[in-house]
C-alpha positions, 0 to 999 in steps of 0.5 A: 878195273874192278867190275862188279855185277848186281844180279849174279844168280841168273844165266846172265849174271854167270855169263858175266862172271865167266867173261869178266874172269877172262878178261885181260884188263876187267877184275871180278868185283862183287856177285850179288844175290839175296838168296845165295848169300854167303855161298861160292858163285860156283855154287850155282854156276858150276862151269866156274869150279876151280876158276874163282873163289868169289861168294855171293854178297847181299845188294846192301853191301855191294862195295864202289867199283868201277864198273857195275853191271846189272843182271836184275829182274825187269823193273829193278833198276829203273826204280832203284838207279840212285843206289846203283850210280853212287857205287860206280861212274859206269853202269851196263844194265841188262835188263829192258829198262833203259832200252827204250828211248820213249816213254809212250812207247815203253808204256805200250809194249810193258804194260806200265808208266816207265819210273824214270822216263827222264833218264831213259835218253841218258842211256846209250843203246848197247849194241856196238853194231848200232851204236859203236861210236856213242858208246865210246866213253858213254857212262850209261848203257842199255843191254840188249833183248836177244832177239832183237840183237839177232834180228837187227844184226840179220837186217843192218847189212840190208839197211846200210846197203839202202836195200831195206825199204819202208813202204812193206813189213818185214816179218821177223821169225827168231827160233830161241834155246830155253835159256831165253825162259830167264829162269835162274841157274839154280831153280832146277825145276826151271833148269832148261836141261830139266824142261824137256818140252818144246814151249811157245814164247811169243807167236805175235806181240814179243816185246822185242819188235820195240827194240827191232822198229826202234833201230830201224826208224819207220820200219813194221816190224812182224815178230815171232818167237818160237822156242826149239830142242836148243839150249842155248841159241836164237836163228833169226829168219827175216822175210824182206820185200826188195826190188824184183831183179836184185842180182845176188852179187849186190846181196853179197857185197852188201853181207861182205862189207858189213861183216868185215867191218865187225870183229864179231860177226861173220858171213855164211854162204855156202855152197857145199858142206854141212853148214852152208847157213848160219847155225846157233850152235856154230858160235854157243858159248861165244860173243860171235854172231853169224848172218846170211841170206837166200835171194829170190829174185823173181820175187823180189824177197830176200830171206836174211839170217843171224844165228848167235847165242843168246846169253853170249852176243844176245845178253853178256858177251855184247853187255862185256863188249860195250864195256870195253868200249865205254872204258876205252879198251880194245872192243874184243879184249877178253871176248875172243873164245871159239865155239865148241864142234861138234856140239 
């Protein structure tokens, strides 16, 4: 199947190429990008020299395929979504136009009247950990907000063990890479090597608490994004009032059972070693994401963690994952790399 990617100049657009050129059933069709038009995609994405030949192509001239993926700047999409069906009958948009599910709540978070609200319930939420099921054989599919994806998977082992009440906030603290910035591959001054400072993205009021509140129904959502000396990554920490006198042994089956249900997350708790929580850089540059939680019982507060990289499982790995299940492959078909240690 030829799956071709709208918006390829970005971190996420050469996340896409390097995990559609390893997919075992996905071909790389078109690349697109105004700017770079003509040139390799190696050109600016240079971890894929000697992997592809395949040169940018301009929009207009992005051929049918069978897949599209969309890696466009904010707002694109939604506004130019009729060009964009008539070249495949399914459609991965990485952007936040489709995330939202009303158009009161996308108006209040973007700033702006949503151009298409009618469409906004034909899209699936794409987190397969949400919404597995309606994203099989769905045509439509929203991408994911990195911090987001890393708090809801740190807050859903709690809610499918009916351990996450709705009568206290829950406050969501996500240390992020600088490639969260959204700068393009090819703006070196932007480039997240070059930037050499530690900057604050959203201490209150991120867009993505619309994304956690909408997943957890009724839930009051505290978030706060805070950029770290890290590349690639984002460590969600996630303060939880619970019952004061939990035994950790709920805790640990509720962690358990969750984890072993997904085939990309897993459960860290330690008591010896070097890494005895979760850790960014233990799964950059993979689809894998890893969870984990401190009980104080006493109380009455369990601190729930997920570490996962946020171009890979917060962006393209999880776009690739909900492809596989909307064209009804193997849901890890070409996402099954290891992470790199030391790092």
């Amino acid at each position: 199947m030829k799956v071709s990617i709208a918006g390829g100049s970005g971190f996420v657009g050469g996340e896409l190429c390097r995990w559609l050129l390893a997919h075992p059933t996905f071909e790389l069709g078109g690349v697109t990008s105004q700017r770079n038009a003509g040139a390799p995609i190696a050109s600016v994405h240079p971890h894929l020299r000697g992997r592809t030949s395949t040169r940018f192509v301009k929009l207009e001239d992005l051929e049918a395929c069978d897949a599209l993926v969309l890696a466009l700047p904010h707002g694109h999409a939604a506004r130019e979504f009729a060009r964009f069906e008539r070249l495949a009958p399914r459609i991965v948009d990485c952007s936040a136009d489709f995330r939202l599910r009303d158009g009161a709540t996308y108006e209040r978070w973007y700033g702006e009247v949503h151009p298409r609200p009618e469409m906004l319930d034909t899209f699936v939420y794409g987190l397969p950990e949400l919404t597995r099921e309606r994203l099989r054989g769905a045509s439509r599919a929203s991408g994911v907000g990195c911090n987001a994806t890393a708090a809801t998977l740190a807050l859903l082992p709690l809610e499918r063990a009916g351990l996450l009440g709705r009568e206290h906030p829950v406050v969501v603290d996500v240390k992020v890479g600088s490639s969260e910035g959204g700068a393009s591959a090819s703006a070196s001054s932007h480039h997240p090597l070059r930037s050499g400072c530690v900057r604050s993205y959203a201490p209150v009021g991120h867009r993505h608490t619309a994304e956690i509140e909408q997943a957890f129904g009724g839930l009051e959502v505290h978030l706060s994004i805070t950029a770290v000396e890290l590349v690639r990554g984002a460590l969600a920490t996630c303060h939880v009032r619970v019952p004061r006198g939990l035994a950790e042994r709920d805790l640990l089956r509720a962690y358990q059972q969750f984890a072993a249900a997904e085939p990309f997350v897993d459960f860290v708790h330690e008591r010896r070693g070097l890494f005895r929580v979760p850790e960014p850089k233990l799964v950059a540059g993979t689809n894998r994401a890893q969870i984990g939680f401190a009980l104080d019982a006493e109380r009455g507060r369990v601190v729930s963690l997920c570490a996962l990289d946020n171009l890979g499982k917060g962006a393209a790995g999880t776009a690739v994952q909900a492809l596989n299940l909307m064209c009804g492959f193997e849901e890890a078909a070409g996402l099954e790399a290891f992470a790199l240690h030391p790092s």
